[in-house]
C-alpha positions, 0 to 999 in steps of 0.5 A: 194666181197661185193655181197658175204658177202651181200649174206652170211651175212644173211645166216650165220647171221640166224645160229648165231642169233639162237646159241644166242637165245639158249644159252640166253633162256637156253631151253631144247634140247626137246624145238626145236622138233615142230620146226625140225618137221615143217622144216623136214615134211613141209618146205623143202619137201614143197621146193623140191616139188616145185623146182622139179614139176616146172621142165620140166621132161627133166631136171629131167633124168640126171642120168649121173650127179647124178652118177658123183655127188655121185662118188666124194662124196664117192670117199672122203667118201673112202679115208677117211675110208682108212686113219681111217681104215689102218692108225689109225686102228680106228674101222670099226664103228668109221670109217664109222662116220668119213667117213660121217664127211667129206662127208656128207654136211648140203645139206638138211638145208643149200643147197637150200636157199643158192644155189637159193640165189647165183646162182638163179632158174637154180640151182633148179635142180640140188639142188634137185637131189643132196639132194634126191639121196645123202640122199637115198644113205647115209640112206642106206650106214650108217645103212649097214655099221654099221650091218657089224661092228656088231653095228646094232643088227637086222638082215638081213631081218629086216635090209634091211625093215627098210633101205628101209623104211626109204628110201622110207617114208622119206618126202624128198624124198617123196616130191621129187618123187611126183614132178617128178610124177607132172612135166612128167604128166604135172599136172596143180597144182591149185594155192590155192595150189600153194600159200600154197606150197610157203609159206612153202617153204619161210620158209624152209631156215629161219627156218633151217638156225635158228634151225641149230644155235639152234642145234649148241649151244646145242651141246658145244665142248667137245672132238676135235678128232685127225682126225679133222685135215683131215676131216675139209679140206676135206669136205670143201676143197677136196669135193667140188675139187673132184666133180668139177673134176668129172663132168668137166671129165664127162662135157656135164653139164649146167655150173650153175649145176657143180656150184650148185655142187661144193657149196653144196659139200663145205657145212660144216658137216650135223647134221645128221652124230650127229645123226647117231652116237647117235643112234649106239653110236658110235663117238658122242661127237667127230662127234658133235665137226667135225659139230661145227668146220666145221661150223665155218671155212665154213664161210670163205671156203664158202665166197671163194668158192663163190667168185671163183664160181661167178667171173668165176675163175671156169673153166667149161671144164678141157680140151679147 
């Protein structure tokens, strides 16, 4: 117990440090945008480049786990549309917000310095494929979903540029690409260059576990939907059940890449369900309270999910 709460400490440590710095300095919500652009254009796509081109290119081409993966993420993202859609009769725009409320983890800020701290390098992998393909799928889902409830005014051909814009040029996933460009050609990377992607990647847990806190207080509760009463267990509790269900049915894969799995999916709501929701206008106030209490009662579900992940209480094969 005491490796886990010295683990986390930090962790969750760097999230408060900035929720006190924000509300103790009273800057503005424009203040934190030099240091969002630093994480999102240079830190993190620094971490997934790295993380993926140091990789041999075998490792890379699990396409069977990356499917896996994305099913029991979207088999959460499903279930909780239905119970919007058909038992609230909640609208088609404030389900989709509602859907991404439970299935979409703070993977990209949170997942890798947490992943590589518990479950060291052999995690690098997984962690990367999970954020680049799961961010792509979901930059695709939200905008398409939100065209067929007639919130998104462009039109198809529009619609469907943009989407694969956004996609394609987003620095995740650009970094992500152009390590797998360097790991199958076994590109010798010169160390100079090296030492500068290194120490931007040192940087890309501090800094977004800090912005996140910062985020955290600029958003106070407001509104606590009704819905929060299943979204909340079911990103912290049933997401990361389902993806360890669905990989262990697979099986074939490494233990340490279920584990990485299982603790990204049991990862707290990601700030980017807020900004979805602002830009369509749609579930903000509500969306923004989902990601504050998500965050806080992580603090306990992580710590447990830990603890069942590094004694070895996870069975790694559903069947002997």
């Amino acid at each position: 117990m005491a490796d886990i709460v010295s683990l986390l400490l930090p962790f969750f440590g760097l999230i408060l440090i900035g929720y006190i710095a924000a509300n103790a300095t009273k800057q503005p919500a424009e203040a934190l945008g030099w240091l969002n652009t630093f994480i999102i254009y240079a830190a993190l796509p620094a971490l997934f480049f790295k993380l993926v081109s140091r990789t041999p290119i075998e490792e890379l081409t699990r396409v069977d786990f990356i499917v896996t993966d994305i099913a029991a993420t979207y088999a959460v993202f499903i279930l909780l549309f239905v119970i919007g859609r058909v038992l609230r009769g909640n609208s088609l725009a404030d389900c989709t917000i509602q859907s991404f409320a439970g299935a979409y983890g703070n993977i990209g800020y949170m997942g890798p310095g947490l992943a590589l701290l518990a479950l060291g390098e052999g995690a690098a992998v997984p962690v990367a494929l999970i954020i680049c393909f799961e961010n792509a799928l979901h930059f695709i889902v939200a905008p398409a979903l939100m065209a067929a409830a007639g919130d998104d005014k462009r039109s198809t051909g529009q619609l469907a540029v943009d989407i694969v814009r956004k996609v394609a040029l987003h620095p995740f996933i650009l970094s992500t690409a152009l390590g797998f460009a360097v790991a199958a050609l076994h590109i010798d990377q010169p160390p100079a260059f090296q030492r500068l992607v290194d120490y931007l990647a040192q940087a890309a847990a501090p800094c977004a576990l800090f912005a996140m806190g910062v985020t955290l207080a600029l958003r106070p509760l407001k509104r606590i939907p009704a819905e929060i009463s299943y979204i909340v267990p079911a990103k912290l509790i049933l997401h990361p059940i389902a993806v360890f269900i669905a990989l262990t049915a697979v099986g074939g894969f490494e233990p340490v890449w279920i584990q990485a799995a299982v603790l990204l999916a049991c990862l707290p709501t990601a700030t980017n369900v807020f900004v979805i929701g602002q830009q369509y206008g749609v579930w903000q106030e509500r969306a923004s309270a989902t990601i504050l209490i998500t965050t806080v009662f992580s603090v306990v579900t992580v710590s447990l999910w830990l603890i069942v992940i590094r004694s070895g209480l996870l069975p790694l094969q559903l069947i002997p």
